[in-house]
Structure formats: structure tokens, C-alpha cells
PDB file of N, CA, C, O and CB in Angstrom:
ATOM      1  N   UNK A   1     -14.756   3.412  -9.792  1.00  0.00           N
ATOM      2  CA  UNK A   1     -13.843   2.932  -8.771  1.00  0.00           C
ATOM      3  C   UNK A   1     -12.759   3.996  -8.541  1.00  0.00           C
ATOM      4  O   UNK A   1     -12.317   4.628  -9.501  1.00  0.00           O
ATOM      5  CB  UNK A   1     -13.214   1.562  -9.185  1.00  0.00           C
ATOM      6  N   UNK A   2     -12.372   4.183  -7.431  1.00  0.00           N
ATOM      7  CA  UNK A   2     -11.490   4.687  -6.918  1.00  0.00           C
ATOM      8  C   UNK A   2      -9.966   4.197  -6.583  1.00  0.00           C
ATOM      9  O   UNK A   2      -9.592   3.427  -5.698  1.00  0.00           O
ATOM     10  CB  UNK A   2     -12.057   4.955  -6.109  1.00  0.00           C
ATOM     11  N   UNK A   3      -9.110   4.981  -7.703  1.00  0.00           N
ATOM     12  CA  UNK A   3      -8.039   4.656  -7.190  1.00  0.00           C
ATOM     13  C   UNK A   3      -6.836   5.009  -6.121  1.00  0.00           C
ATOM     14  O   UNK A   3      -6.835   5.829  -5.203  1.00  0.00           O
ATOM     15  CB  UNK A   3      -7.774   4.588  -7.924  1.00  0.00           C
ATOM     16  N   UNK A   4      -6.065   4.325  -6.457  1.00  0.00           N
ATOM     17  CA  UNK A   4      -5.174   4.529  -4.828  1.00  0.00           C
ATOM     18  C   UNK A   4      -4.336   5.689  -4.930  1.00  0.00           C
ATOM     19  O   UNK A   4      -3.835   6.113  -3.889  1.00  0.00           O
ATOM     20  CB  UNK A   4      -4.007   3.168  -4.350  1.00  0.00           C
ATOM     21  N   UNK A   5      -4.115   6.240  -5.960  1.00  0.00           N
ATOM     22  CA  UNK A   5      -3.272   7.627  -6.075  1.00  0.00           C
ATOM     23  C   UNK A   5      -4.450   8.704  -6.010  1.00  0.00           C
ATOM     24  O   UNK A   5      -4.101   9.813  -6.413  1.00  0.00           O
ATOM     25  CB  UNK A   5      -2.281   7.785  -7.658  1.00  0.00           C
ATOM     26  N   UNK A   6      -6.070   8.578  -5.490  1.00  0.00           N
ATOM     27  CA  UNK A   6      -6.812   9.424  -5.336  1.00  0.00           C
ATOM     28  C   UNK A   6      -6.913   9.392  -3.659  1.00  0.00           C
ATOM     29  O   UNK A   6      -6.910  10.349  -2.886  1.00  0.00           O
ATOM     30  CB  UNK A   6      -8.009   9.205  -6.219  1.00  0.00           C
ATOM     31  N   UNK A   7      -6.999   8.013  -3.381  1.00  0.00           N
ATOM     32  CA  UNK A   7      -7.145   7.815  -1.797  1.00  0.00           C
ATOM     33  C   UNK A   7      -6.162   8.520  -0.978  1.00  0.00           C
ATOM     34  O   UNK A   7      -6.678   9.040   0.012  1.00  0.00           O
ATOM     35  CB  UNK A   7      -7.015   6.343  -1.393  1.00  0.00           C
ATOM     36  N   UNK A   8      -5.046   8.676  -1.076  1.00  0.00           N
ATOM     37  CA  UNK A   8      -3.882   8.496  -1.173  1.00  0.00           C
ATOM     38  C   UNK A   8      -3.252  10.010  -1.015  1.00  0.00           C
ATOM     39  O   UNK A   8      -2.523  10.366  -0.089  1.00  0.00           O
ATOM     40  CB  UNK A   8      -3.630   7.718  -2.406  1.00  0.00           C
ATOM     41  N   UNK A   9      -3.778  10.988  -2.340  1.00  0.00           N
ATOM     42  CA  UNK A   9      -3.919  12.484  -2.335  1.00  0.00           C
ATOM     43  C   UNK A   9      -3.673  13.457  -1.520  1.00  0.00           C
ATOM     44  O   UNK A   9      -2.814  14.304  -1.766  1.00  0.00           O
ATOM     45  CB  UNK A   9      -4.839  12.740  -2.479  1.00  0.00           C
ATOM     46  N   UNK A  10      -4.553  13.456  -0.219  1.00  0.00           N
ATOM     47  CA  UNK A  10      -4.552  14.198   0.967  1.00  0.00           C
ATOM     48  C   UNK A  10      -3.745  14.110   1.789  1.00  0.00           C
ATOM     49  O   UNK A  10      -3.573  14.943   2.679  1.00  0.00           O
ATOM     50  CB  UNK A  10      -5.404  14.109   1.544  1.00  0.00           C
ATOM     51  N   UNK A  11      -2.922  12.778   1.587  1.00  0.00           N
ATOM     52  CA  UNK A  11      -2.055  12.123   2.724  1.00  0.00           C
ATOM     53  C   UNK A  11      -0.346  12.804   1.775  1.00  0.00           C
ATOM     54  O   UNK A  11       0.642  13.062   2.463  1.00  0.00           O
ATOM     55  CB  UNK A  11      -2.397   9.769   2.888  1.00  0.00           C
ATOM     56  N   UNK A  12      -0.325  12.914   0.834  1.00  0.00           N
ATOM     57  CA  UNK A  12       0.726  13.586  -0.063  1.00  0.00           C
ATOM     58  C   UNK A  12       1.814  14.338   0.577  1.00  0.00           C
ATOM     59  O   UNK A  12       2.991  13.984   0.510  1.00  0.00           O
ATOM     60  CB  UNK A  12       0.091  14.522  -0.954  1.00  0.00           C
ATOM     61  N   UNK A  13       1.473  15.201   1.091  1.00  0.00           N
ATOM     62  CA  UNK A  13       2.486  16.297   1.960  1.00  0.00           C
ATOM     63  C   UNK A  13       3.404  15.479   3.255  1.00  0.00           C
ATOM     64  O   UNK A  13       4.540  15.277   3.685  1.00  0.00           O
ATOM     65  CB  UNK A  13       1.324  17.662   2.823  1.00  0.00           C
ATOM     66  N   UNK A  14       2.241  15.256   3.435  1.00  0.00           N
ATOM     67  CA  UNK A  14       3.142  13.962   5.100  1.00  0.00           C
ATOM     68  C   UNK A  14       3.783  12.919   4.007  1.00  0.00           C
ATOM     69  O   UNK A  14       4.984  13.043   3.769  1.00  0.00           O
ATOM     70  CB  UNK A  14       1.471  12.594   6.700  1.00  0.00           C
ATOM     71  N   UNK A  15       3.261  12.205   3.536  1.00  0.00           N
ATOM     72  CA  UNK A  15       4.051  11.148   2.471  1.00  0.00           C
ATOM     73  C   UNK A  15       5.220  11.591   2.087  1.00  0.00           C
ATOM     74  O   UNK A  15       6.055  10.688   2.143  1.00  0.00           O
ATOM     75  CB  UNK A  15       3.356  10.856   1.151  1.00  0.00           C
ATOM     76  N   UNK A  16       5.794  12.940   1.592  1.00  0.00           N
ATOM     77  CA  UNK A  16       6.421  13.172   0.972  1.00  0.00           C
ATOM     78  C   UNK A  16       7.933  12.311   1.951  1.00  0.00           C
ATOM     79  O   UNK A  16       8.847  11.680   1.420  1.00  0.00           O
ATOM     80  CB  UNK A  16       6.138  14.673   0.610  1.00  0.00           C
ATOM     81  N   UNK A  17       7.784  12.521   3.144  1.00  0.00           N
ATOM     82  CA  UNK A  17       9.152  12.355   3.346  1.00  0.00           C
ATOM     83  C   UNK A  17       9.585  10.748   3.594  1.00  0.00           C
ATOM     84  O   UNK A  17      10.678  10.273   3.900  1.00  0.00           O
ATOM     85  CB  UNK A  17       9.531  13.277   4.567  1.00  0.00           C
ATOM     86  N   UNK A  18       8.226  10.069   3.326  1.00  0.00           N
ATOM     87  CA  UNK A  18       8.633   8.879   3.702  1.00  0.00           C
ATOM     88  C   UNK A  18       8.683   8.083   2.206  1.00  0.00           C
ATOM     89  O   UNK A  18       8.236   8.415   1.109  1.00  0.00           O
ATOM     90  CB  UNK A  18       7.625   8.267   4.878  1.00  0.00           C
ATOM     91  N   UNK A  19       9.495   6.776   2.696  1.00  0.00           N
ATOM     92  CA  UNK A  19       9.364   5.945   1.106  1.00  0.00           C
ATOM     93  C   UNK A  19       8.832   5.200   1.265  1.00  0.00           C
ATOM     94  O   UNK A  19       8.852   4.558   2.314  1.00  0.00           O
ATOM     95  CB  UNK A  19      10.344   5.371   0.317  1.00  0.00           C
ATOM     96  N   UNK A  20       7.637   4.798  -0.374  1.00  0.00           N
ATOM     97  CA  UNK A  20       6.672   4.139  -0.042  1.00  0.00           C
ATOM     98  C   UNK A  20       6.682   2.785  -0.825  1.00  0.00           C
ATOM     99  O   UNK A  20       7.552   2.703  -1.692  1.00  0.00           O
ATOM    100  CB  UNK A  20       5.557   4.934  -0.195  1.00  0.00           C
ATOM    101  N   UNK A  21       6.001   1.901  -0.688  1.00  0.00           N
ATOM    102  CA  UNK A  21       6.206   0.766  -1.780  1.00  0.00           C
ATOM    103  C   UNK A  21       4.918  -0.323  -1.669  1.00  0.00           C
ATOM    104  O   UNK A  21       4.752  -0.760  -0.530  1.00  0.00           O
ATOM    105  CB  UNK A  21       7.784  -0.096  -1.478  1.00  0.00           C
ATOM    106  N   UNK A  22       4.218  -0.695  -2.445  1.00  0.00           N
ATOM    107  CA  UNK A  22       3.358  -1.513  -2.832  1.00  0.00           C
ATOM    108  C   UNK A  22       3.763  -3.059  -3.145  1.00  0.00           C
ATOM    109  O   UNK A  22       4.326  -3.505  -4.145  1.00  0.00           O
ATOM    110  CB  UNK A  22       2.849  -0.894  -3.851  1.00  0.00           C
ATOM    111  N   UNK A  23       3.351  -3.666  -2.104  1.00  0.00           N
ATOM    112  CA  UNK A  23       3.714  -5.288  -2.629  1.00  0.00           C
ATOM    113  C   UNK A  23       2.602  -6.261  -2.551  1.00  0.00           C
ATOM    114  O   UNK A  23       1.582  -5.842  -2.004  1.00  0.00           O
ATOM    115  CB  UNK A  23       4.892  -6.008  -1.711  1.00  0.00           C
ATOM    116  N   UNK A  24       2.597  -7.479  -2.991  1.00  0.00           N
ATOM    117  CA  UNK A  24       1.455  -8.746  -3.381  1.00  0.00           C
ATOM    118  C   UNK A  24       2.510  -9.256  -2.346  1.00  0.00           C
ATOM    119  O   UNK A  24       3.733  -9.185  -2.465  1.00  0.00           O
ATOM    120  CB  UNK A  24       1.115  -9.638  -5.279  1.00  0.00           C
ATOM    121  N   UNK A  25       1.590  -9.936  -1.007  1.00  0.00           N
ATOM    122  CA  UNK A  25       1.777 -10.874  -0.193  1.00  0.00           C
ATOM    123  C   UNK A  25       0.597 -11.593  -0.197  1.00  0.00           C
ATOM    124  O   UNK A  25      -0.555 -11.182  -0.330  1.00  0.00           O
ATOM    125  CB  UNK A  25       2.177 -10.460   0.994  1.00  0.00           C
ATOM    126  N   UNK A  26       1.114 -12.970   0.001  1.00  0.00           N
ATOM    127  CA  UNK A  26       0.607 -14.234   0.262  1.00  0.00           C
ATOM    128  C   UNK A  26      -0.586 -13.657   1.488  1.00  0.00           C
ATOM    129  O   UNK A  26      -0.256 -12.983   2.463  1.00  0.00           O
ATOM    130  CB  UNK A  26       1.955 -15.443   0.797  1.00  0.00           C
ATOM    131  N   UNK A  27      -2.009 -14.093   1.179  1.00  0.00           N
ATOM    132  CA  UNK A  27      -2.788 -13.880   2.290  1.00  0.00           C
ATOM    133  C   UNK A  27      -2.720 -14.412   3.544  1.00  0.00           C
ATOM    134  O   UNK A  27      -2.647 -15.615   3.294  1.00  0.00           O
ATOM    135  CB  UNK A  27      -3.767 -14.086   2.009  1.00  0.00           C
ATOM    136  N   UNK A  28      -2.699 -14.309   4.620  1.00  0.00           N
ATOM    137  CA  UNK A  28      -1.979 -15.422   5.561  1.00  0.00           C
ATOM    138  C   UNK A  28      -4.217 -15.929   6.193  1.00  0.00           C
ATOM    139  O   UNK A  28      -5.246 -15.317   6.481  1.00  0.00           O
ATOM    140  CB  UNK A  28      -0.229 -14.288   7.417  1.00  0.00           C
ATOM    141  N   UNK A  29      -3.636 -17.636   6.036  1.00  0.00           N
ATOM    142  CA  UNK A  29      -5.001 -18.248   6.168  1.00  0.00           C
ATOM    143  C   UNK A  29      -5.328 -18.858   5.182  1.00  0.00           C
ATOM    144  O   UNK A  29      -5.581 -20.062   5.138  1.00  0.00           O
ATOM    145  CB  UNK A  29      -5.997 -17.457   6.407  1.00  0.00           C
ATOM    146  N   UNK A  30      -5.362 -17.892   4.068  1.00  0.00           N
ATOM    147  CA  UNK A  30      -5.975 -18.172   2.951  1.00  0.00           C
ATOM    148  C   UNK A  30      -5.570 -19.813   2.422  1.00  0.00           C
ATOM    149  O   UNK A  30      -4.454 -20.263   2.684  1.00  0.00           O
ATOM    150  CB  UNK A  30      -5.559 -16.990   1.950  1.00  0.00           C
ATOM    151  N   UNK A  31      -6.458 -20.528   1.760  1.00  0.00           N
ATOM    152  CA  UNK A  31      -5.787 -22.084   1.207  1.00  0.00           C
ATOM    153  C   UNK A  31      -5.381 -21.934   0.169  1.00  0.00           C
ATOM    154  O   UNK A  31      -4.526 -22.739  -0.200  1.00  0.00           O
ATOM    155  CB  UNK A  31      -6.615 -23.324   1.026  1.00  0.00           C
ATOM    156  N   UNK A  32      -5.932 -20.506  -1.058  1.00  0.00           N
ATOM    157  CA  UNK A  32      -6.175 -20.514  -2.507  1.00  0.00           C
ATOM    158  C   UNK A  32      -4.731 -19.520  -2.732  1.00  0.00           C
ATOM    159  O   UNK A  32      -3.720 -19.519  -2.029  1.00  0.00           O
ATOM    160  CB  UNK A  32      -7.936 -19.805  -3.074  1.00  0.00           C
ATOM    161  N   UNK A  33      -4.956 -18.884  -3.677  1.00  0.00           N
ATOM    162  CA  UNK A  33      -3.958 -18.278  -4.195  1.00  0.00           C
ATOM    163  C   UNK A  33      -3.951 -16.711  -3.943  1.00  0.00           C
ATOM    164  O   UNK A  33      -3.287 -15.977  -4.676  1.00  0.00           O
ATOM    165  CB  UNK A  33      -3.958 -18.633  -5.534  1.00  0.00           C
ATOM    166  N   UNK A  34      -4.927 -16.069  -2.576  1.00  0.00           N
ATOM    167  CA  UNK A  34      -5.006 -14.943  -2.651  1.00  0.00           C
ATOM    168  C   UNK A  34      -3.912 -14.236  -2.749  1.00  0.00           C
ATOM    169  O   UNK A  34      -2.846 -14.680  -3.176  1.00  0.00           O
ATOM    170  CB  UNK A  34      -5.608 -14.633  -1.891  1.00  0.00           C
ATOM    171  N   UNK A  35      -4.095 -13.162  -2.385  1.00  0.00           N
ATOM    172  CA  UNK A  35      -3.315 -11.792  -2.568  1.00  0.00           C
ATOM    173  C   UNK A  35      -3.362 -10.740  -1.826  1.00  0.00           C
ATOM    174  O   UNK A  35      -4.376 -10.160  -2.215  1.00  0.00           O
ATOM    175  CB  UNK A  35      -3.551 -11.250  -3.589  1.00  0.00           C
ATOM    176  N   UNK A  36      -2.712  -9.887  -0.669  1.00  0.00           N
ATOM    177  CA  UNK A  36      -2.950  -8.780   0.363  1.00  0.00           C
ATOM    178  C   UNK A  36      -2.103  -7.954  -0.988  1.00  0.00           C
ATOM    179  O   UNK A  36      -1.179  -8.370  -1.687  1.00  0.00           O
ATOM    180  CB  UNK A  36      -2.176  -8.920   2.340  1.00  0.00           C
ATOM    181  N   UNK A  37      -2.704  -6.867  -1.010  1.00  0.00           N
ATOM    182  CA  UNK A  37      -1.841  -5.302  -1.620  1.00  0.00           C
ATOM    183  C   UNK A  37      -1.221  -4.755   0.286  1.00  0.00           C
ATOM    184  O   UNK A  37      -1.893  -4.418   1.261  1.00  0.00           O
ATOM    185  CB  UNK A  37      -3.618  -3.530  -2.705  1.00  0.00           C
ATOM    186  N   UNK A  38       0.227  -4.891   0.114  1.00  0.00           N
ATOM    187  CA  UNK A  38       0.552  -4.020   1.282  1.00  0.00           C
ATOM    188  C   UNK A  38       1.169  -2.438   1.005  1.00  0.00           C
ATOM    189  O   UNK A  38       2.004  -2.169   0.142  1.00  0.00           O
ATOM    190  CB  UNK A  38       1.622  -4.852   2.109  1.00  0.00           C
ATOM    191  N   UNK A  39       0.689  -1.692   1.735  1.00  0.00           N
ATOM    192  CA  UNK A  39       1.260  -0.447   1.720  1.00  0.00           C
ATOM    193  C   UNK A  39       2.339  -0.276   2.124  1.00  0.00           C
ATOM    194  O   UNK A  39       2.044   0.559   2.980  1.00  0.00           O
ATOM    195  CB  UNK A  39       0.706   0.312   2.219  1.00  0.00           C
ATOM    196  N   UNK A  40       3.999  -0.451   2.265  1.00  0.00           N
ATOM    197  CA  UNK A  40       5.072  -0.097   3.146  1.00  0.00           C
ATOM    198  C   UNK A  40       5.543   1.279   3.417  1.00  0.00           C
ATOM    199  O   UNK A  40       5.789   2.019   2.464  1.00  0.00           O
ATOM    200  CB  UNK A  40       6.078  -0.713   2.735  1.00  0.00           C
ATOM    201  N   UNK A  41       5.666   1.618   4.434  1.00  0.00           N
ATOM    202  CA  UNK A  41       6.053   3.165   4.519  1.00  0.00           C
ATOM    203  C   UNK A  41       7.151   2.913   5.306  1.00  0.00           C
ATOM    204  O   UNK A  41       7.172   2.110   6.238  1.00  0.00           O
ATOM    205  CB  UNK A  41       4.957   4.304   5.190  1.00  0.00           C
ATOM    206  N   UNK A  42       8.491   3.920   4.753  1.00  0.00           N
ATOM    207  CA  UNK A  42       9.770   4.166   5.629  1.00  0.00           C
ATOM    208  C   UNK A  42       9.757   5.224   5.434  1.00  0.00           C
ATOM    209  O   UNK A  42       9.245   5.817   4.484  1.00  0.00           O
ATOM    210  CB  UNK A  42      11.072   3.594   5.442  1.00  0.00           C
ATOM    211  N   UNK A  43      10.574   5.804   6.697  1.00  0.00           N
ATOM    212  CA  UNK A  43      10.835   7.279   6.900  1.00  0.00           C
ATOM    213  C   UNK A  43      12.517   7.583   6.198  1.00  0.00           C
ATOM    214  O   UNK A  43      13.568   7.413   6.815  1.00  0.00           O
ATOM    215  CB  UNK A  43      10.714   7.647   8.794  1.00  0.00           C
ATOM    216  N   UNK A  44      12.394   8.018   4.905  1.00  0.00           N
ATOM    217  CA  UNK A  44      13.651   8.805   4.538  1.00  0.00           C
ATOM    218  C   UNK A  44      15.056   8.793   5.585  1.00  0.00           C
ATOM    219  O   UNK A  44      16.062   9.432   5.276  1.00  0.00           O
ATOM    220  CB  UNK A  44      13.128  10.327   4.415  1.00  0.00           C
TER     221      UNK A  44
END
């Protein structure tokens, strides 16, 4: 499996200037207890 700091890699240089953050949101729909991984990106 591939992780997200490999996916992620190439995109590094442009990333640099933005801030990034990983969050668990509520799936929207979902009935059960899922989970979305969101990516947030702000620009510095």
C-alpha cells in the first residue's frame, strides 16, 4: 500500500508554500459511522 507522504511527494515544491492539514469528517449520506480523510490546503 501506498502511502500519502509518497502520493503526495511530487506535489512537495508547490506544497511548500501552502498549509496543509488532514482531518476525519463525518461522511455526508452515510447512516453508519463512516469517515472522509480531508486534505485542507491554505495558502501561507
Amino acid at each position: 500500500m501506498v502511502g500519502l507522504g509518497e502520493l503526495l511527494r511530487p506535489l512537495f515544491p508547490i506544497l511548500a508554500k501552502y498549509r496543509l492539514s488532514l482531518d476525519l469528517e463525518p461522511a455526508i449520506g452515510d447512516r453508519d459511522t463512516a469517515r472522509n480523510l480531508v486534505l485542507h490546503v491554505r495558502k501561507l
